[in-house]
C-alpha angles and dihedrals in degrees: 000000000000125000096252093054082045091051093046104049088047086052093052086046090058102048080064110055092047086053086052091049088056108082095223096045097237129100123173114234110252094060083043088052085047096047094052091048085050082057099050098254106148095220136145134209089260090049101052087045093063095043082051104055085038088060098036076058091055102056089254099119147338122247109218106200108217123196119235134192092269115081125245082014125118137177119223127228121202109212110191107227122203095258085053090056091056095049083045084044101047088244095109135037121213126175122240093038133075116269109244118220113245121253 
């Protein structure tokens, strides 16, 4: 396995377990982008997008598109799915991000 996929899969991981640590589950994705880089997670704006939409494909997590004052312009909002809290959890194993070690 090479670093990138490593690095990848620890940064989809992530995503994951900072959805968990948010009551509701949701978090928009400029304080998600924020709180990666907090972590240490060398990450951009393009970068998180497509993680997003990978893990919105696996069941993870929804992406809810809001509109903003700029046209053709839209925030995203992660939503944690059940299946994305077991993966956060350990309790589920999904390829293409990190496994997380069980609490």
């Amino acid at each position: 396995m090479s670093v990138a996929q490593v690095i990848m899969e620890d940064r989809r991981l992530r995503v994951l377990k900072t959805l968990k640590e948010i009551s509701d589950g949701r978090m928009g994705e400029p304080v998600l982008l924020r709180v990666l880089k907090a972590e240490g997670c060398v990450t951009d704006f393009d970068t998180l997008r497509t993680d997003m939409g990978w893990l919105e494909h696996q069941g993870c997590m929804r992406v809810e598109k809001l509109p903003t004052e700029t046209p053709h312009e839209e925030v995203w909002v992660a939503v944690l799915t059940a299946t994305g809290s077991r993966v956060a959890d350990g309790l589920q194993r999904i390829t293409g991000v990190a496994a997380s070690l069980a609490r």
